[in-house]
C-alpha positions, 0 to 999 in steps of 0.5 A: 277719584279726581285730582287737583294740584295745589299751589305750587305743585306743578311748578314744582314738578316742571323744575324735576328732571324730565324722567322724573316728571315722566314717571310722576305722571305714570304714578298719579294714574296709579293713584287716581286708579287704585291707592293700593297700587304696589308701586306707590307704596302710599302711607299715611305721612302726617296723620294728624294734618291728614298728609299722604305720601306716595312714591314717584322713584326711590329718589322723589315722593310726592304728597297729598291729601284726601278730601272725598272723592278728589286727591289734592296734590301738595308737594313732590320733593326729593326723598332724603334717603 
């Protein structure tokens, strides 16, 4: 599987801590390589929009669409616990 940011995405990513920037790049590998990954915890956010959500910590989530073969990365948010 590929993937590409969205809109906004990246920007988004580069005003999160530096850790937290670290750990999303080591879980969109996870992503890219097995959606199953256990530490991604992937479940389907907005079935109807098609929206994915997968972890980045217990604190931060990121979000996403599947369109074939290529993940479409929407948003990375604080996770309101």
């Amino acid at each position: 599987m590929r993937h590409i940011f969205g809109k906004g995405f990246v920007e988004r990513l580069e005003n999160l801590p530096k850790e937290t920037q670290q750990k999303f790049w080591k879980q969109l590998g996870f992503l890219v390589s097995d959606l199953r990954h256990p530490s991604l915890h992937a479940k389907r956010y907005d079935e109807a929009k098609g929206i994915w959500q997968a972890r980045v910590d217990r604190s931060y989530r990121f979000y996403f669409l599947i369109d074939e073969d290529i993940y479409i990365l929407l948003d990375i948010r604080a996770h309101p616990k």
